[in-house]
Residue frames as a rotation matrix with the C-alpha (Angstrom) as fourth column:
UNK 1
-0.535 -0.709 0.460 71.47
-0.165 -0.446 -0.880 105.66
0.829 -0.546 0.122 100.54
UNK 2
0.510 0.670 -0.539 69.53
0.627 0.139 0.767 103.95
0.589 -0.729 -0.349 103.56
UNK 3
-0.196 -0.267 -0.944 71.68
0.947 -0.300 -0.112 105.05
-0.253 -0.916 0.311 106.43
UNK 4
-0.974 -0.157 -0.164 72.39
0.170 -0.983 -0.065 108.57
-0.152 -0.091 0.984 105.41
UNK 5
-0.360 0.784 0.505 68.22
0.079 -0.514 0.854 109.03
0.930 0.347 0.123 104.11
UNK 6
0.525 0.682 -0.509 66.89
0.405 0.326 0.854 107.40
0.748 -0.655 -0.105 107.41
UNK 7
0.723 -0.130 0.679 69.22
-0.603 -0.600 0.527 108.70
0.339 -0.790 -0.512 109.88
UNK 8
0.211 -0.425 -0.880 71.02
-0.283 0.836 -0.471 104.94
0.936 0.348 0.056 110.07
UNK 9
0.725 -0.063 -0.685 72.54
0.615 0.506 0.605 103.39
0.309 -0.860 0.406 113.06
UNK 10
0.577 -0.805 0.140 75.70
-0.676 -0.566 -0.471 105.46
0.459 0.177 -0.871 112.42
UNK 11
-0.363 -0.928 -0.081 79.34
-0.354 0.218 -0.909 104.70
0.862 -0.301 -0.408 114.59
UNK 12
-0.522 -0.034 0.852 77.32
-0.791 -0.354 -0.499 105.13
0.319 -0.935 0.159 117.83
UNK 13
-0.743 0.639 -0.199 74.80
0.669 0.703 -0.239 102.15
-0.013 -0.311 -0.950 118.22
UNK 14
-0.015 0.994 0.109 71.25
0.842 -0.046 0.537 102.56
0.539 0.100 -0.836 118.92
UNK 15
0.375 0.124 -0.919 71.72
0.648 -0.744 0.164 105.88
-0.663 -0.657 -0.359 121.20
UNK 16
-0.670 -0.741 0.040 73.37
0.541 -0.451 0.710 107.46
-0.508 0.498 0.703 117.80
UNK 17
-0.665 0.368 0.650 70.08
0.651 -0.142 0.746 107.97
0.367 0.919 -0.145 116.12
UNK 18
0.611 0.703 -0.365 68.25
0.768 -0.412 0.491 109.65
0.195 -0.580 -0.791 119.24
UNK 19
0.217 -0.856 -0.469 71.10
0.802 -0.118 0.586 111.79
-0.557 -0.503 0.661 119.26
UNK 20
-0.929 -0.144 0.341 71.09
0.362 -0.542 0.758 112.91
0.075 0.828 0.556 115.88
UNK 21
0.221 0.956 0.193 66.95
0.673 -0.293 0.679 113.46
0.706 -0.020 -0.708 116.38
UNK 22
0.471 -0.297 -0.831 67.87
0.602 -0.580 0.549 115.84
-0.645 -0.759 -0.094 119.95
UNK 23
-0.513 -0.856 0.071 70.04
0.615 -0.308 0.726 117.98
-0.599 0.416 0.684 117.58
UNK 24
-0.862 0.256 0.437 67.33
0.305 -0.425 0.852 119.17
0.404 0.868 0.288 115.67
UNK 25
-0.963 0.188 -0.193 63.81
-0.021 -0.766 -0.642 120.76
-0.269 -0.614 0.742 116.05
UNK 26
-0.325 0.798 0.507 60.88
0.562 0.594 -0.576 120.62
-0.761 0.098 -0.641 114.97
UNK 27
0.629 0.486 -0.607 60.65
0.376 -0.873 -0.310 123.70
-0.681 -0.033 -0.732 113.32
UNK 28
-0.177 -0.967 -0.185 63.71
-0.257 -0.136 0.957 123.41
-0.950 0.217 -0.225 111.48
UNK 29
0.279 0.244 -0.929 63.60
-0.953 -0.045 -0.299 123.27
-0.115 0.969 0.220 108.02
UNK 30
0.765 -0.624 0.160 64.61
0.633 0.683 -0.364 119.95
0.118 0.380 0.917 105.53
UNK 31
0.319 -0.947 -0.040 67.66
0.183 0.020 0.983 119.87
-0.930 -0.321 0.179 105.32
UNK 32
0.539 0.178 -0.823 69.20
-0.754 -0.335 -0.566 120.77
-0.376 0.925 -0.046 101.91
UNK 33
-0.295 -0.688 -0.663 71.92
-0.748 0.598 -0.288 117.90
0.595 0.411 -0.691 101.84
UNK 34
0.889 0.390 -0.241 71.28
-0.251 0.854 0.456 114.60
0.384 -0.344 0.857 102.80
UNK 35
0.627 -0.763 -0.155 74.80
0.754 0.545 0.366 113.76
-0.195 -0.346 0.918 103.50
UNK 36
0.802 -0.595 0.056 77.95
-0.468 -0.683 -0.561 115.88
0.372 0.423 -0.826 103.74
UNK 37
0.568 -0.764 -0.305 81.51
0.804 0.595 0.007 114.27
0.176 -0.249 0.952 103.32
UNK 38
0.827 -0.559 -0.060 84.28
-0.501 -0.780 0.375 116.87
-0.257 -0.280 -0.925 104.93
UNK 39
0.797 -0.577 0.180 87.48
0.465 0.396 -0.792 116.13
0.385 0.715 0.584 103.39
UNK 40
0.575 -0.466 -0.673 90.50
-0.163 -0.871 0.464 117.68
-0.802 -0.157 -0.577 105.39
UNK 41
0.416 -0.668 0.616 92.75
0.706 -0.190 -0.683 118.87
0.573 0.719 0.393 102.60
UNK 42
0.991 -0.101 -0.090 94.97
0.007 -0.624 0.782 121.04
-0.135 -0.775 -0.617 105.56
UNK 43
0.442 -0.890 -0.111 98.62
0.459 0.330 -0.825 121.71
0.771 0.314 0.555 104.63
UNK 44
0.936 0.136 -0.323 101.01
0.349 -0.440 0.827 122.35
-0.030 -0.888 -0.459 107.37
UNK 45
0.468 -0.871 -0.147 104.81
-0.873 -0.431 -0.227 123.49
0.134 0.234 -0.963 107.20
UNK 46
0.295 -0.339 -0.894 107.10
-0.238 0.879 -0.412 120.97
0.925 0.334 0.179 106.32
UNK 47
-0.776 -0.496 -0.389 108.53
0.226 0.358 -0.906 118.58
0.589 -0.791 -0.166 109.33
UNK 48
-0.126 0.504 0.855 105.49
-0.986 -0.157 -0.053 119.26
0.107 -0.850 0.517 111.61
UNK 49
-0.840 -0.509 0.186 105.41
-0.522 0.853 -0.024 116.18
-0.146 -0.117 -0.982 113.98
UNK 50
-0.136 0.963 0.233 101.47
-0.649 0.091 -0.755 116.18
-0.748 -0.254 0.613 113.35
UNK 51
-0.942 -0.214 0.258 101.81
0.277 -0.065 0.959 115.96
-0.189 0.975 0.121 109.41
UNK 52
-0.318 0.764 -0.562 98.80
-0.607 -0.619 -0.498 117.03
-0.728 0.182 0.661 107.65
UNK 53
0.273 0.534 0.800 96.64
0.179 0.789 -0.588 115.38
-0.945 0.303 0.120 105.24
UNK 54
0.865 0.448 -0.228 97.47
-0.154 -0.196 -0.968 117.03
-0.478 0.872 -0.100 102.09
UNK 55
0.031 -0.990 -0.136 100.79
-0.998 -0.037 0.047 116.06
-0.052 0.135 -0.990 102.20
UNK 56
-0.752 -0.073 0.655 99.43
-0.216 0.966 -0.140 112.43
-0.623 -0.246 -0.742 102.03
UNK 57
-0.962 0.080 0.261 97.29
0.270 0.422 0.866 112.99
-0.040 0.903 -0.427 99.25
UNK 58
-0.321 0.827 -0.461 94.05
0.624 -0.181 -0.760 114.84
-0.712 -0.532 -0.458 100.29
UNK 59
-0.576 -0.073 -0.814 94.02
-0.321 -0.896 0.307 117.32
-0.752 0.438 0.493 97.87
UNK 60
-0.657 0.018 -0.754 93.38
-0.751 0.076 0.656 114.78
0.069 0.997 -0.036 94.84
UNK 61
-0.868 0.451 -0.209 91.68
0.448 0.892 0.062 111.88
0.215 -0.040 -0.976 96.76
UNK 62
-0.272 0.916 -0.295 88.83
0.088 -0.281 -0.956 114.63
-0.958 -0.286 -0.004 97.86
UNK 63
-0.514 0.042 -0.857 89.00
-0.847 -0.183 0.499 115.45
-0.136 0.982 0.130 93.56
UNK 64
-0.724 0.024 -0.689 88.43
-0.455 0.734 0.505 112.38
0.518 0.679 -0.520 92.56
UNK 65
-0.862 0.434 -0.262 85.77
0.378 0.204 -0.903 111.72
-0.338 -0.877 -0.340 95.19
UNK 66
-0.296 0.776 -0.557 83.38
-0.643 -0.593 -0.484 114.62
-0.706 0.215 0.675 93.93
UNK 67
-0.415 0.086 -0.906 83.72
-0.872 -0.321 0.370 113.32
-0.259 0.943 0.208 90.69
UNK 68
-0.971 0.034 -0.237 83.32
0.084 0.976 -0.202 110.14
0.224 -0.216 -0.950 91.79
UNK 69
-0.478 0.860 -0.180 80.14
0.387 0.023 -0.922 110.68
-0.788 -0.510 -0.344 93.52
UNK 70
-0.173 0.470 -0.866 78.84
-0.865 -0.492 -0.094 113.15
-0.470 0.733 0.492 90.61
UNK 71
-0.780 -0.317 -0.539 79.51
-0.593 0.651 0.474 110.02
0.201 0.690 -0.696 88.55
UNK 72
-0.989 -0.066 -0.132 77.44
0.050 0.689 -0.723 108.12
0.139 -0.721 -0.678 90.72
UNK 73
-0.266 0.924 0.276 74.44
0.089 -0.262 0.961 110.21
0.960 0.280 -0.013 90.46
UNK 74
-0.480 0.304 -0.823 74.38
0.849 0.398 -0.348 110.30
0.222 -0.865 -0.449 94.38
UNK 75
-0.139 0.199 0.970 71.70
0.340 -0.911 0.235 112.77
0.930 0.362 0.059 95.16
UNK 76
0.717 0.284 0.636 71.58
-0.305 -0.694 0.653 115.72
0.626 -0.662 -0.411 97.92
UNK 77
0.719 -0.654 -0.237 74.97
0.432 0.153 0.889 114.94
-0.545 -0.741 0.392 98.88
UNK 78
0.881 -0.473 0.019 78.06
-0.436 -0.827 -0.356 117.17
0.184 0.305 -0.934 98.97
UNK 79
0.480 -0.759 -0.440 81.66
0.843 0.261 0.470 116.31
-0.242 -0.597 0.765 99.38
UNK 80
0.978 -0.022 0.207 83.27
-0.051 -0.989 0.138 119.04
0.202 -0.146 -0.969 100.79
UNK 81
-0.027 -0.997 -0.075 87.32
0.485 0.053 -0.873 120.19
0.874 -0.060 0.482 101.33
UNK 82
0.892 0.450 -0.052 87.67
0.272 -0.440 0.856 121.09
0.362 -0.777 -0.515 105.05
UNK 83
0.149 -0.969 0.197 90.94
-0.568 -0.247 -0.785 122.38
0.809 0.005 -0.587 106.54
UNK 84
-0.667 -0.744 -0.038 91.64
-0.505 0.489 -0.711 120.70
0.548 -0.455 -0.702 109.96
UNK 85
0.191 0.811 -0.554 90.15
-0.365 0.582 0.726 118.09
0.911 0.063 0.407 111.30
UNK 86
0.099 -0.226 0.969 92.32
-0.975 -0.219 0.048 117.91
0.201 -0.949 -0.242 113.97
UNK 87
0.766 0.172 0.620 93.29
-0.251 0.967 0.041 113.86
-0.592 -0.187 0.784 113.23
UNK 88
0.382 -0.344 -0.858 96.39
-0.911 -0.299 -0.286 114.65
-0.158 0.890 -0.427 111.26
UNK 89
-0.555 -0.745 0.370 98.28
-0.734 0.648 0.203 111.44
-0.391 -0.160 -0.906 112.32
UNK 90
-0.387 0.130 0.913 95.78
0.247 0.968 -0.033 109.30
-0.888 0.213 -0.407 111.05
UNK 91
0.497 0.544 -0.676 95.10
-0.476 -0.480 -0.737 111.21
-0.725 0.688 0.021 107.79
UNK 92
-0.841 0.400 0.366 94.13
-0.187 -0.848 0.497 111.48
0.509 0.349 0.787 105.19
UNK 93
-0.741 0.666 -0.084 90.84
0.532 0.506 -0.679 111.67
-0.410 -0.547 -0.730 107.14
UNK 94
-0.891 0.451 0.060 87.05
-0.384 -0.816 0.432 112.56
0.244 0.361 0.900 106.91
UNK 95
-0.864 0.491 0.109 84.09
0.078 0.345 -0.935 112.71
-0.497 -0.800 -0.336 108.15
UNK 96
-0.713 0.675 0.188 80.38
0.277 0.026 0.961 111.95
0.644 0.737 -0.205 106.78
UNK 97
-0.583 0.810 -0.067 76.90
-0.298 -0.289 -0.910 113.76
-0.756 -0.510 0.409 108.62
UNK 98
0.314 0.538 0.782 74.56
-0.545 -0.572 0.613 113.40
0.777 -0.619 0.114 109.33
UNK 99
0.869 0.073 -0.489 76.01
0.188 0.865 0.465 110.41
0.457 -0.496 0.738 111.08
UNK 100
0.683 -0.582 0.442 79.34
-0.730 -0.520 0.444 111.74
-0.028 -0.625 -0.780 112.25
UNK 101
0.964 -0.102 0.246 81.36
0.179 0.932 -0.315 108.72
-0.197 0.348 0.917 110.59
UNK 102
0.517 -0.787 -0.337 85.05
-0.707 -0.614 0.351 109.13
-0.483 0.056 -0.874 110.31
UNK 103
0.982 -0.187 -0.037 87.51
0.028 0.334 -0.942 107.77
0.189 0.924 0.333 107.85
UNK 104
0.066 -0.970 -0.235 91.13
-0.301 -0.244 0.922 107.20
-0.951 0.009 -0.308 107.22
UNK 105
0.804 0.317 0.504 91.31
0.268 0.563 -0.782 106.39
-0.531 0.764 0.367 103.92
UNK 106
-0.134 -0.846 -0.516 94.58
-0.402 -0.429 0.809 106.66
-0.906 0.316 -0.283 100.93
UNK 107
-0.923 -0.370 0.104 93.60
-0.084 0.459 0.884 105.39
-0.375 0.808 -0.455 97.76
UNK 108
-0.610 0.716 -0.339 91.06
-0.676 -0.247 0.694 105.81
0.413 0.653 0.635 95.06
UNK 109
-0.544 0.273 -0.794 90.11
0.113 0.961 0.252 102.31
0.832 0.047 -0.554 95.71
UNK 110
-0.782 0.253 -0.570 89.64
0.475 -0.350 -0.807 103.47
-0.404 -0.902 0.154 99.47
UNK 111
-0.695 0.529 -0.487 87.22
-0.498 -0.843 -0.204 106.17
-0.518 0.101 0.850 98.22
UNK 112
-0.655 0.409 -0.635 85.49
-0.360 0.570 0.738 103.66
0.664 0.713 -0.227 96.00
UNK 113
-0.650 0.208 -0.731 84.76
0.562 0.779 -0.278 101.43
0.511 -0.592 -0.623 98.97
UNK 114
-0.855 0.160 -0.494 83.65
0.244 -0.717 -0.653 104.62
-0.459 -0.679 0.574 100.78
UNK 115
-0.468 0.821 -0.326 80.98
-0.883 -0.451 0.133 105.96
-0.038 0.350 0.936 98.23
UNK 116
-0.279 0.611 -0.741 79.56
-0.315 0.671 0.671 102.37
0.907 0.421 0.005 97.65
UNK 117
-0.633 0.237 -0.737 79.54
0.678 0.629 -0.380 100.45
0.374 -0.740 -0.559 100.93
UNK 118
-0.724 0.161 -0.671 78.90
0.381 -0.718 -0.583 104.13
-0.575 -0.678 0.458 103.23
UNK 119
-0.485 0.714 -0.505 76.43
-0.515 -0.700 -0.496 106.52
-0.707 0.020 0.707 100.74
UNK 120
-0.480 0.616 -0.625 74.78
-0.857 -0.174 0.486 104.17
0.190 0.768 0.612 98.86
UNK 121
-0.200 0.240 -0.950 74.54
-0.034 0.967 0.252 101.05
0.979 0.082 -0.186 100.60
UNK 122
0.477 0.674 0.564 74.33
-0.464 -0.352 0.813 102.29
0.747 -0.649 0.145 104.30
UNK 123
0.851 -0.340 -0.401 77.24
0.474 0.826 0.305 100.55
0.227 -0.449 0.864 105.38
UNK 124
0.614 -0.721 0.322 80.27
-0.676 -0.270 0.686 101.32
-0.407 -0.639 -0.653 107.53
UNK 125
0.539 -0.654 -0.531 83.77
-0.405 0.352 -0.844 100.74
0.739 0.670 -0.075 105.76
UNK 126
0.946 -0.300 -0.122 85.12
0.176 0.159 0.971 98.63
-0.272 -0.941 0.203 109.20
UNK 127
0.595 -0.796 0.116 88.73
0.740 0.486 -0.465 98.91
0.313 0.362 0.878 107.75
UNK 128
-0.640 -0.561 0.524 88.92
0.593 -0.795 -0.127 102.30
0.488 0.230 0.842 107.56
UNK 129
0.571 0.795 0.204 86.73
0.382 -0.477 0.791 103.17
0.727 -0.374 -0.576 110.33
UNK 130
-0.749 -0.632 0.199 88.37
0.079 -0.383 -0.920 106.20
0.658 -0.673 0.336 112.81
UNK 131
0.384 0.918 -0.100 86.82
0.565 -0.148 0.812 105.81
0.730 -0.369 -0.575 116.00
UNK 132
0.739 -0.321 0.592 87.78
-0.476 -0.871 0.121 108.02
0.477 -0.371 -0.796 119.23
UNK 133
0.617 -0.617 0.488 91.28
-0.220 0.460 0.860 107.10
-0.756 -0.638 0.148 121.05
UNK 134
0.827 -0.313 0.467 92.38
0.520 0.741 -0.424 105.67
-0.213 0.594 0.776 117.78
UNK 135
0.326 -0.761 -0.561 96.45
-0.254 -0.642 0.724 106.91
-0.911 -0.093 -0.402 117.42
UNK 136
-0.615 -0.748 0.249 97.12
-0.246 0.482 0.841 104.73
-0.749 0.456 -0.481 114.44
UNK 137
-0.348 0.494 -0.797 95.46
-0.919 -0.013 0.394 104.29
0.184 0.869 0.459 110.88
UNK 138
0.295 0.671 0.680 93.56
-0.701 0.636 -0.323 101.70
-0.649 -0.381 0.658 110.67
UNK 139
0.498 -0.176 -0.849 95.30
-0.845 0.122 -0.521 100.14
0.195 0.977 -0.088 107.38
């Protein structure tokens, strides 16, 4: 897991990693997770014009994630279920810290690409990268 151990380049460029270093303290403990993946799994009433991820499959693609990753052996990383993310239109979505990485992703396969390329290889999935402004999945 380079990016996520070292701090990586993240989304931002070279001003992403002073950024993430300003955020913290000296004094601050380790951290206990290297990485956390937020998963929204948010359900909203039917016909909202937002929609919501879990109505696009969040629910099971964050499932099959964990297990995925458990599978994986990927240590001091969590993948969490988060409720809104507040990106419903391009969901399902999620984000990865320490780097602040966002996702659109729909399909195991998607989630594949995600745990290999992103938390073990230190790479950025460019397909399914959500970046700010963005109104439209990236698919």
């Amino acid at each position: 897991m380079t990016a996520a151990s070292d701090g990586g380049s993240g989304s931002g460029g070279p001003g992403a990693r002073a950024d993430q270093a300003a955020r913290g303290r000296p004094d601050d403990p380790p951290a206990y997770y290297q990485c956390h993946v937020f998963c929204c799994v948010n359900k909203r009433e039917a016909g909202h014009p937002r929609g919501c991820c879990s109505d696009k499959g969040s629910v099971a693609l964050r499932d099959y994630m964990k297990e995925a990753a458990r599978k994986l052996r990927l240590p001091r990383v969590r993948i969490n279920a988060s409720q809104c993310l507040d990106r419903c239109e391009l969901g399902p979505t999620m984000v990865i810290y320490p780097e602040g990485v966002w996702y659109s992703y729909a399909s195991r396969a998607d989630v594949d690409e995600i745990l290999q390329s992103h938390l073990v290889e230190g790479r950025r999935v460019e397909r399914l990268l959500l970046r700010p402004g963005d109104v439209k999945p990236p698919r």
